[in-house]
C-alpha positions in Angstrom: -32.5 -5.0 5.0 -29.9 -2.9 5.3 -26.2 -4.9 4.6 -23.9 -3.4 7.5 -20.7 -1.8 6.6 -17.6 -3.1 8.3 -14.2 -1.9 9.2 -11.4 -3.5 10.5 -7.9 -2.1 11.8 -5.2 -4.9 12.4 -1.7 -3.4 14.1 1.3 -5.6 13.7 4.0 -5.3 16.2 6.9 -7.6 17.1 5.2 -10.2 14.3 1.9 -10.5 16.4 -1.6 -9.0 14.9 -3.5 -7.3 17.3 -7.1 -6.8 15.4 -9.8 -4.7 16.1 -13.4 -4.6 14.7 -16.0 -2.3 14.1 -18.4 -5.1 14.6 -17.3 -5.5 18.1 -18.3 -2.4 19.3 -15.0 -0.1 18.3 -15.6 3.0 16.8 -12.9 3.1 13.8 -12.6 6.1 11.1 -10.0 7.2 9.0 -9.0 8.9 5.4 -5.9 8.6 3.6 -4.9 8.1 -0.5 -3.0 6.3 -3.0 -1.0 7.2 -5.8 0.2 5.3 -9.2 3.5 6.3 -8.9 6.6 6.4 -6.5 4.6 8.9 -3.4 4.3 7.4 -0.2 0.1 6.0 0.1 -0.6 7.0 3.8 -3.6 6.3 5.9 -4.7 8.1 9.0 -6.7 5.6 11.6 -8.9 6.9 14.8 -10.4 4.1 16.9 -12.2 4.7 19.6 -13.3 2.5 22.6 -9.5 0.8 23.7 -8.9 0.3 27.2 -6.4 2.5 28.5 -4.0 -0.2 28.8 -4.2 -1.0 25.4 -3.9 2.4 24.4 -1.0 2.6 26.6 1.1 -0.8 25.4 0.0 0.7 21.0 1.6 4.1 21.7 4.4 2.4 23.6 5.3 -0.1 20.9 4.3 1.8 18.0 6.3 5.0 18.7 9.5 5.7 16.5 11.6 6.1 19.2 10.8 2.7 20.2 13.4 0.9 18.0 13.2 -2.4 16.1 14.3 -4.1 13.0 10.7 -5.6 12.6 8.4 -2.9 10.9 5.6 -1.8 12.8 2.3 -1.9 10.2 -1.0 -0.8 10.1 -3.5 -3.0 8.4 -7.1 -1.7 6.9 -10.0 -4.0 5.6 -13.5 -2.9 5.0 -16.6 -4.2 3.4 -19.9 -5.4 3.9 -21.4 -7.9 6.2 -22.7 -10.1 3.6 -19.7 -10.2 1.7 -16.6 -9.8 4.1 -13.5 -8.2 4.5 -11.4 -7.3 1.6 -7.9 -5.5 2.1 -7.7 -1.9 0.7 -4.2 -0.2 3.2 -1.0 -1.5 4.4 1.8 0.8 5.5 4.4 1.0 8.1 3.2 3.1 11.4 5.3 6.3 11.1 3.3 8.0 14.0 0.8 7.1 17.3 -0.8 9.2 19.6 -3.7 9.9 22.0 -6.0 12.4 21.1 -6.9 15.7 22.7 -9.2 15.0 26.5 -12.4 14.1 26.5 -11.7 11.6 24.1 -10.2 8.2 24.9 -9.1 7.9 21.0 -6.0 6.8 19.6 -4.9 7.6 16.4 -2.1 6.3 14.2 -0.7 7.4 11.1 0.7 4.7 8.4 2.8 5.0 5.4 3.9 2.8 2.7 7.6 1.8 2.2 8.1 4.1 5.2 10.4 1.2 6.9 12.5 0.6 3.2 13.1 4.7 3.1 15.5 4.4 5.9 17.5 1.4 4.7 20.4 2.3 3.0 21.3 0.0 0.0 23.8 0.6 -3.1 23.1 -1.0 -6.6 25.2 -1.6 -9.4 23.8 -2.9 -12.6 25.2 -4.1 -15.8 26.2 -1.9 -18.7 23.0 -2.9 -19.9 20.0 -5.0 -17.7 16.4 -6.3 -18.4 13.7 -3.8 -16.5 12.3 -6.7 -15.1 16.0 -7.7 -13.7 15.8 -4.4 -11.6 12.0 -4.2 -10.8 12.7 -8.2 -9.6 15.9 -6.6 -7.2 13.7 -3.5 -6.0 11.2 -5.0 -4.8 13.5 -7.8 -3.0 15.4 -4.5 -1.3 11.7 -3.0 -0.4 10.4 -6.3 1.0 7.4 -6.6 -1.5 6.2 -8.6 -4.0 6.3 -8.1 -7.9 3.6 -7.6 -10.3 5.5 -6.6 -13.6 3.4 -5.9 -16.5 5.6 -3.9 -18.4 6.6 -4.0 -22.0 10.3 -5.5 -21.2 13.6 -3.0 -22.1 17.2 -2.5 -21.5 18.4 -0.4 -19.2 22.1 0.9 -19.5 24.3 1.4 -16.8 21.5 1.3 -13.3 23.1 2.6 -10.0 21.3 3.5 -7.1 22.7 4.5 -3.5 20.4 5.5 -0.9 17.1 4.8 0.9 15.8 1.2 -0.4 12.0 2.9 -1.3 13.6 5.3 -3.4 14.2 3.0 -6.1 11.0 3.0 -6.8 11.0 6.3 -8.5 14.1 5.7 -10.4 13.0 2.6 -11.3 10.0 4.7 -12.9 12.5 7.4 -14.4 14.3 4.4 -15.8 12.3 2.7 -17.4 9.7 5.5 -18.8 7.0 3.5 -17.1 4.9 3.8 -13.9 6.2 2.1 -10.5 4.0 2.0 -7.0 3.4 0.3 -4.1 0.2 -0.7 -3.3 -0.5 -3.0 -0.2 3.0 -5.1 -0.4 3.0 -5.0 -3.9 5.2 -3.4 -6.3 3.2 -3.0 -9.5 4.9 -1.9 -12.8 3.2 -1.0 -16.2 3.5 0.9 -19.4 2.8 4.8 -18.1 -0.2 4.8 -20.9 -2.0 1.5 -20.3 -3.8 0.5 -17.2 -2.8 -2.5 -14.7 -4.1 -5.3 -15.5 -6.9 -7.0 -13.3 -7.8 -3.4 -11.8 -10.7 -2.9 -13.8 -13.7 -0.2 -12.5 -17.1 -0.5 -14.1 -18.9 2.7 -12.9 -22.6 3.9 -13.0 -25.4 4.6 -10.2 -26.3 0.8 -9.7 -22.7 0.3 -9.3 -21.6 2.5 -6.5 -20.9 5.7 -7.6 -21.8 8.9 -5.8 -23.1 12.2 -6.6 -22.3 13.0 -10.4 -18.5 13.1 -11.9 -17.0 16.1 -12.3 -14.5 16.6 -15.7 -11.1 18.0 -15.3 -8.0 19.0 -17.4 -6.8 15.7 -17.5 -9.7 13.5 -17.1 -12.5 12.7 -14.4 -13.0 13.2 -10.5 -15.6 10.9 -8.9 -16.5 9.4 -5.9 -17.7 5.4 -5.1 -19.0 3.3 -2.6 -15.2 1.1 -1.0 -16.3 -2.3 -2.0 -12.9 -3.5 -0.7 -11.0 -3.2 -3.9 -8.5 -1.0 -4.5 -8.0 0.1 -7.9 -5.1 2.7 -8.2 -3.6 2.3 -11.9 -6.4 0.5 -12.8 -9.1 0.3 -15.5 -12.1 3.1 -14.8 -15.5 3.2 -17.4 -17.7 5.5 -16.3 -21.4 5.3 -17.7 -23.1 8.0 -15.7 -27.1 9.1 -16.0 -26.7 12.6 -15.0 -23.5 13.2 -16.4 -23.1 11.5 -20.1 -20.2 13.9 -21.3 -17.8 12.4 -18.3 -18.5 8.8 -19.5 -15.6 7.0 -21.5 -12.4 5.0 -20.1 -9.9 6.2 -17.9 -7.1 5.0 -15.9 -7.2 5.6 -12.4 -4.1 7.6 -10.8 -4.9 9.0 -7.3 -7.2 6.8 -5.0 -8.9 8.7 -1.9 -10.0 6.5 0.9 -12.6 7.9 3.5 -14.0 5.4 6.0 -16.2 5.6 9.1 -18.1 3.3 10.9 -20.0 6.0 12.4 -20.4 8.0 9.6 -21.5 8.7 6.3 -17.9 8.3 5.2 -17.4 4.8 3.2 -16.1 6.0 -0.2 -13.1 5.9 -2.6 -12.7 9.2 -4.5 -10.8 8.8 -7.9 -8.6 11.0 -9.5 -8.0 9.8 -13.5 -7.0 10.5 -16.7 -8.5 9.6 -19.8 -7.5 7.0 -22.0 
C-alpha cells in the first residue's frame, strides 16, 4: 500500500491561520532552501484550487504595501499519511501574486527574518560580554527563540545599529561561530561541529536518492523530506553504489522541493566533511 505524501501550507495574517491541505483536494508545490549561516532561507509556494475570493482577500492582505506591525508568515509542513505533519519552513511573506491565465494559482514567496530586516535597533555591549549574553539579546530583537550550543567566549566591545536580522551575521563574525535561523529558531554552534539533535543517517533504505555526488568540500545528495529539517546538522552517509562518498559530514545548505502532484518530495543537501 502505497503511504500518501502530504503537504500542507498554513498563511498567518492579522494573528489568524488560514490552512490549506493537500489532502483536501488543493494542489500545493513549491521549492526553496536553507542555509547554516546568516542568508535569508526562502520558500516559494504555488497552490492551486482557491476560490477567487480567497485568492482575492491572500493577495490583498499579504501584499507589502498592505501595512501592519503583525508579520505576515508562511507556514510549510509535509509528511506522510501514516506518520503526520512535521514542520520543515517558516518565513515572513515578502511577496503574493496570481499566476499568468489559464491558471487560477496563487503563489507566494516567504523569507526568514524578512519582518526583523526592516526594524531598526542599536546595541551597545559591555567592554567585554558572554556570547551567549548577545545571542540571548539577538534573538529577543529578531522575535525567535534560542538554541545556543556554542563553546561560551568574551566578546569585547559589541555594537550593532541597523536592521534587527542583521545581527545575526555579526553575531557569527563575532563570535567565530555559525548563527542561522531556522523555523523561529536562532541556532548557534562552534563553525566545526554539528548542531546537536540534527543528526542524518543516510543509505538507500533510508531515503536517499540517486547516488551522492563528491565535491571540493564535501558531498551533494538528495533524500526523501521526512519532515525534519536538518540544516547544520549531523549527515553519515553509507551508500551501496557510491562507497568513496560515505563518512560524516555536516550539513550546510538544505534544498527543499515539494509537490503534491509530482515527483518532487525531496531535500537536497549541500555538506562538508567532517
Amino acid at each position: 500500500m502505497i503511504d500518501q505524501r502530504i503537504i500542507k501550507v498554513g498563511i498567518e495574517v492579522n494573528g489568524k491561520l488560514h490552512e490549506y491541505e493537500s489532502s483536501r483536494g488543493f494542489r500545493i508545490s513549491g521549492s526553496g532552501s536553507k542555509s547554516a549561516n546568516a542568508t535569508q532561507n526562502s520558500f516559494e509556494a504555488t497552490i492551486t484550487g482557491l476560490n477567487r475570493e480567497t485568492r482575492d482577500y491572500l493577495i490583498t492582505e499579504t501584499s507589502p504595501f498592505n501595512e501592519s506591525e503583525k508579520p505576515k508568515r508562511l507556514w510549510l509542513s509535509a509528511g506522510r499519511a501514516s506518520t503526520g505533519y512535521r514542520q520543515i519552513f517558516i518565513g515572513d511573506i515578502v511577496a503574493s501574486e496570481h499566476s499568468d491565465p489559464p491558471d487560477l494559482d496563487i503563489v507566494i514567496k516567504a523569507k526568514t527574518g524578512a519582518h526583523a530586516a526592516t526594524r531598526v535597533v542599536t546595541r551597545t555591549g559591555e567592554a567585554k560580554t558572554n556570547l551567549s549574553d548577545i545571542a540571548s539579546m539577538v534573538s529577543e530583537d529578531i522575535g525567535a527563540s534560542l538554541d545556543f550550543q556554542a563553546t561560551d567566549k568574551l566578546i569585547a566591545n559589541y555594537n550593532y545599529t541597523g536592521g534587527a536580522y542583521g545581527q545575526v551575521g555579526m553575531l557569527a563574525t563575532s563570535g567565530s561561530v555559525r548563527a542561522y535561523l531556522d523555523d523561529g529558531s536562532l541556532i548557534v554552534h562552534d563553525r566545526d561541529r554539528p548542531a546537536d539533535g540534527r543528526i542524518r543517517i543516510l543509505r538507500l533504505d533510508t531515503g536517499m536518492v540517486g547516488t551522492p555526488k563528491i565535491t571540493a568540500q564535501g558531498v551533494d545528495v538528495q533524500y526523501l523530506i521526512d519532515g525534519h529539517s536538518d540544516i547544520g546538522g549531523y549527515l553519515r552517509i553509507d551508500s551501496q553504489f557510491n562507497p568513496a562518498a560515505d563518512g560524516d559530514y555536516m550539513i550546510t545548505k538544505l534544498g527543499i522541493d515539494v509537490a503534491s502532484h509530482g515527483d518532487e518530495f525531496f531535500y537536497s543537501a549541500t555538506a562538508s566533511r567532517l
